[in-house]
C-alpha positions in Angstrom: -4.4 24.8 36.0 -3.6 27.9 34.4 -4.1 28.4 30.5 -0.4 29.5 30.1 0.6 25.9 32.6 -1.7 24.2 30.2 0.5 25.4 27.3 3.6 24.6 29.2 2.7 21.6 29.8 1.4 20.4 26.0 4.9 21.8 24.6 7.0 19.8 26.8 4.8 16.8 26.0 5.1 18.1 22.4 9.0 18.6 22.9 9.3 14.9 24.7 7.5 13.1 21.6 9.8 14.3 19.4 12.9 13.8 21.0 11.6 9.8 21.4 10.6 9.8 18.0 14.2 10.7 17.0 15.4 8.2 19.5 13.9 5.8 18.5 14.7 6.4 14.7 17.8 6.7 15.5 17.8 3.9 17.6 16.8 1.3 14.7 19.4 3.1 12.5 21.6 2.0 15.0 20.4 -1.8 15.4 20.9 -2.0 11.5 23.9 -0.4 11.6 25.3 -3.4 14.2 23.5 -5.7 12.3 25.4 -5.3 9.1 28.7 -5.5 12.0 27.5 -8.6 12.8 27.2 -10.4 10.1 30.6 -9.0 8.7 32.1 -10.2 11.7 30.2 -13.5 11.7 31.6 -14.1 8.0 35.1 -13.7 9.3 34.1 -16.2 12.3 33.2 -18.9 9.3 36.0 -18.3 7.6 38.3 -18.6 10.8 36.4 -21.7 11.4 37.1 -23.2 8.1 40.7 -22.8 8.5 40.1 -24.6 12.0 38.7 -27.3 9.9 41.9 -27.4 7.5 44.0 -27.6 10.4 41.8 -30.2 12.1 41.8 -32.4 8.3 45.7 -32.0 8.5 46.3 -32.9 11.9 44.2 -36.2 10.9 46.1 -36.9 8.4 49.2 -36.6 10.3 48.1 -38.8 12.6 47.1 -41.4 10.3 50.2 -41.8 8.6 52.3 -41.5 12.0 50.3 -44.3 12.9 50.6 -45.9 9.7 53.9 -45.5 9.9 54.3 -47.0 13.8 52.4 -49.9 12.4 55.0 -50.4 9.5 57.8 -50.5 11.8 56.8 -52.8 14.2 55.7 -54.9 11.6 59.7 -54.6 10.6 61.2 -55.1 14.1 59.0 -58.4 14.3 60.5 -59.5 11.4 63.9 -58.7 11.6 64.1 -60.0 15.3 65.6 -63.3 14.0 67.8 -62.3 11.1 69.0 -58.8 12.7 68.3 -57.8 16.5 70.0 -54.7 15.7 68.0 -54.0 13.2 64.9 -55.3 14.8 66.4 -52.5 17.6 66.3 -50.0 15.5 63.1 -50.3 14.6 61.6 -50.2 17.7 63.4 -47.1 18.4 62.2 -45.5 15.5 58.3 -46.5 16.8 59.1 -45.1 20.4 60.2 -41.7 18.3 57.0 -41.9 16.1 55.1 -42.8 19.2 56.3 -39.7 20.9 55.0 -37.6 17.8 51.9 -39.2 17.4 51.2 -38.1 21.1 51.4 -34.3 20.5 49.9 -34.9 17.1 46.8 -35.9 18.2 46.9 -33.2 20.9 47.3 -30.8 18.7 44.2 -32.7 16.9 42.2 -33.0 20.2 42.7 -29.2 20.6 41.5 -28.4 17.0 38.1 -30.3 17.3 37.6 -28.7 20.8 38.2 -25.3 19.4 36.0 -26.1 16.2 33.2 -27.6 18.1 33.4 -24.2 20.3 33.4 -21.7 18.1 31.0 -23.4 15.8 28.2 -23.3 19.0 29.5 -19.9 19.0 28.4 -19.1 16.2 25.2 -20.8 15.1 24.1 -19.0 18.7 25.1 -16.0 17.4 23.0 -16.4 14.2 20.5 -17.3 15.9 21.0 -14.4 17.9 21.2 -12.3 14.9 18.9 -13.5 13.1 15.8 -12.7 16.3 17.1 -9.2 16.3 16.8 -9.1 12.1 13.2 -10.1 12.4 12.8 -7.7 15.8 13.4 -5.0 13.4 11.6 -6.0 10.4 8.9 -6.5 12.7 9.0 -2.8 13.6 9.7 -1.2 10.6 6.3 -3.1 9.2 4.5 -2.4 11.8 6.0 1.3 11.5 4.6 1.5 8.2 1.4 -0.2 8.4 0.3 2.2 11.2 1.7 5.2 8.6 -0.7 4.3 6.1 -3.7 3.4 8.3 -2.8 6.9 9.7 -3.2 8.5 6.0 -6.3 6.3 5.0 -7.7 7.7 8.3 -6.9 11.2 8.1 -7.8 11.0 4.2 -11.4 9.1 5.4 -12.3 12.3 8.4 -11.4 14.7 5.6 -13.6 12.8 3.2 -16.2 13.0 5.7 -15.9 16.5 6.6 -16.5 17.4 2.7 -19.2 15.1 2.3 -20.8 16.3 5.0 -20.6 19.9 3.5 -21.5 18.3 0.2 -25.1 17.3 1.9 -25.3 20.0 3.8 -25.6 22.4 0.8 -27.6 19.5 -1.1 -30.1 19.9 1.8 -30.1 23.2 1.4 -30.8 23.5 -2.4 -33.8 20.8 -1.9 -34.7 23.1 0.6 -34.6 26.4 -1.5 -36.4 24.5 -4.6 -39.6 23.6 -2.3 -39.7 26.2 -1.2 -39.7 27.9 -5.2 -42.0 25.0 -6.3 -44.6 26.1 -3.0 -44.0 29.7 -4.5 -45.3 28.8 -8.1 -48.0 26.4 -6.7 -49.3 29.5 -4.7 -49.1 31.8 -7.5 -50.8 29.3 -10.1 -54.0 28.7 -7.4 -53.9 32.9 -7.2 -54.3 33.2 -11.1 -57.1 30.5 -11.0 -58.7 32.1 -8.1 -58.9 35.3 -10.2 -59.9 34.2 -13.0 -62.8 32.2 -11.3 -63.7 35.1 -9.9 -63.8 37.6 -13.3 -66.0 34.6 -14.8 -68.7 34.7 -12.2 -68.9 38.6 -12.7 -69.5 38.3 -15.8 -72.1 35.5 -15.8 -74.1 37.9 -13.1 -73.7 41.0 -15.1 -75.4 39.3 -18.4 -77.9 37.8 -16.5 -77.3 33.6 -17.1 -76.3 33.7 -13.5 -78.4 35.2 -10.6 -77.0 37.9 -8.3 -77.7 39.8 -4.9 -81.5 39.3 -4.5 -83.5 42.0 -3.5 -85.3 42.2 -0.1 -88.8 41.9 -2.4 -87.4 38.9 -4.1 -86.9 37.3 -1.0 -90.0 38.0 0.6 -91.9 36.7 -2.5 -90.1 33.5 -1.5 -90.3 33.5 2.1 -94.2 34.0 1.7 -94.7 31.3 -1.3 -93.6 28.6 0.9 
């Protein structure tokens, strides 16, 4: 592969990061964003639930004194049977008429639990719904920031590195430089004592204390003594 296909091909990569980086982004914007929908709409479900409820608690109570009422009444045809059949008639008409209203009543009262008992599996499956994605998203955005700052730790860690390596590096050096100065000085100090060893010993043999060069009849006087 080419340099230039090489180049080509790292900016489109370049190019294709970004754009999924804004996608993404943009993408949790948007599950926050329906989130917030969610739970305004699942506020208005509660409340249309609770008026469910009222209607259900009405309906009850309709029933209840319809048949409280039915009771009443029969317990007034049973009485008046003897004294007054017309009565006693009229009595049980009025029952078959509550009878007849008691019957849609507690349709109407069947119909309001069914509906509550829907939409109240409704929603708690929609919280619980809602409430997954929530922590889907938290989940993310922690884990989105977590990664973030291990990313600056690390980057701040290699560049802490790189300068203490540099820092040793130039320590190394100066150790190096100041043996090197202290061999220096060591070397000059043996030259000075060298020389001046040297100046003493002259001057011992030119006063005499310490013997020179002997001569060639010096020596052979002590070749031939032995």
């Amino acid at each position: 592969m080419s340099v230039w296909s090489k180049l080509v091909t790292a900016i489109k990569g370049g190019v294709t990061e970004a754009a999924e980086s804004v996608a993404d982004n943009q993408a949790v914007r948007i599950l926050e964003q329906e989130i917030r929908e969610a739970k305004d709409e699942l506020r208005k479900s509660d409340h249309a639930r609770t008026q469910i409820l009222a209607k259900c608690k009405l309906a009850q109570q309709k029933v209840d004194s319809l048949q409280k009422s039915i009771a009443e009444y029969e317990d007034h045809a049973r009485k008046a049977i003897d004294t007054d059949r017309q009565l006693a008639l009229d009595c049980a008409q009025r029952v078959s008429e509550l009878s007849e209203q008691l019957e849609q009543e507690n349709t109407y009262l069947e119909q309001f639990k069914s509906s509550e008992k829907q939409l109240a599996a409704n929603i708690a499956q929609a919280k619980a719904n809602l409430r997954r994605l929530e922590q889907q998203v938290d989940m993310v955005k922690a884990t989105e920031s977590v990664q973030k700052a291990q990313v600056a730790v690390s980057s701040r860690h290699m560049g802490a590195n790189s300068k203490m390596k540099t820092a040793t590096e130039s320590l190394q050096r100066i150790q190096e430089k100041q043996k090197m100065k202290a061999a220096e000085l060591e070397a000059a100090e043996e030259l000075a004592q060298s020389e001046s060893s040297d100046d003493l010993e002259a001057r011992l043999k030119q006063a005499g204390v310490k013997g020179g060069t002997s001569s060639a009849e010096d020596e052979l006087s002590r070749i031939l003594g032995k």
